[in-house]
N, C-alpha and C positions, 0 to 999 in steps of 0.2 A: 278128072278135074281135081284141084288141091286148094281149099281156100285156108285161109290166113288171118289169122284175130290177134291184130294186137291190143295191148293194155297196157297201162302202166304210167301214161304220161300225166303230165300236170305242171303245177307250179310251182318252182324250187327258191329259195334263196341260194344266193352264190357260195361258194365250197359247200353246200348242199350235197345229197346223194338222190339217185331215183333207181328203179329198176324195171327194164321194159320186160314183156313176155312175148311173146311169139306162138300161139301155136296153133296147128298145124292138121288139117284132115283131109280126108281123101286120101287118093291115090300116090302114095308117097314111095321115090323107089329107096333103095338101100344106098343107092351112092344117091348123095346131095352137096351140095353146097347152101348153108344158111348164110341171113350176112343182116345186117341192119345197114339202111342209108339215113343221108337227113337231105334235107331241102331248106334253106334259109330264104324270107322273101328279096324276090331279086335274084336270085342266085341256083345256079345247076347242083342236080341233085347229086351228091357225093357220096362216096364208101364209109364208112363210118368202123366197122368192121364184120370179117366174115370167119364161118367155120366150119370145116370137114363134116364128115359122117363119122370119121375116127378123129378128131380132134385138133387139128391143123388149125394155125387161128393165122389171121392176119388185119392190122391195124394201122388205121390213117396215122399218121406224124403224129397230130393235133391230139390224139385221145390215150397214145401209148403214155402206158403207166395211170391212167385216171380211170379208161374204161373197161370192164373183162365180158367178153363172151363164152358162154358154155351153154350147154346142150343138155337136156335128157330126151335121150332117144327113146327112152320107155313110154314118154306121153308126148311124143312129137312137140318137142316147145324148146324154143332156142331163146334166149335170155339175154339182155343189156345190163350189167351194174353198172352204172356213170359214178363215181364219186368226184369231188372238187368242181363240181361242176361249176362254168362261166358263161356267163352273158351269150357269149359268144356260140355256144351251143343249142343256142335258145333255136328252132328249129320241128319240122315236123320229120318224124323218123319213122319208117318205112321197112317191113318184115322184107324178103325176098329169098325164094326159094328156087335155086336151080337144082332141076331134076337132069337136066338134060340140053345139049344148046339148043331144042326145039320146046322146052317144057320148061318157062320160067313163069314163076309165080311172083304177083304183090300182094304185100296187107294193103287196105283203107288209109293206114298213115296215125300214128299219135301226136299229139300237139305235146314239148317240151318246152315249158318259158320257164328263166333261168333271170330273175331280177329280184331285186330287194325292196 
């Protein structure tokens, strides 16, 4: 079993910054795939962005260039910096962790509200 803590969220003013944590215990294998999603009310849960074991990133349209994910794999914890943040990202964002396509893990979800 692998549970999942995230942290980090709150209330920003717009072009604001936050940064989310992730991390991560238990059963954890050596190849993973990390990723942060969001949920806006009303609306399906989206990619937001994700990353390798060795460092592969990949990111929605909407956050390339505002948002970066990185990793330390020395204390199991995968990371969101948001900077310029908008409205629009206002959102609850969501740890997940594939181990495996039989071994996928969620966080609880942080709440990120993004107004002035």
């Amino acid at each position: 079993q692998v549970q999942l803590v995230e942290s980090g969220g709150g209330l920003v003013q717009p072009g604001g910054s936050l940064r989310l944590s992730c991390a991560a215990s238990g059963s954890i294998s050596r190849s993973n795939i990390m990723g942060w999603y969001r949920q806006a009310p009303g609306k399906q849960r989206e990619l937001v962005a994700a990353i390798t074991d060795v460092g592969s990133t990949n990111y929605a349209d909407s956050v390339k260039g505002r948002f970066t994910i990185f990793r330390d794999n020395a204390k199991n914890t995968v990371y969101l910096q948001m900077n310029s943040l908008k409205p629009e990202d206002t959102a609850v964002y969501f740890c997940k962790a594939t181990l495996s396509p039989f071994r996928v893990y969620w966080g609880q979800g942080t709440q990120v509200t993004v107004s002035s």
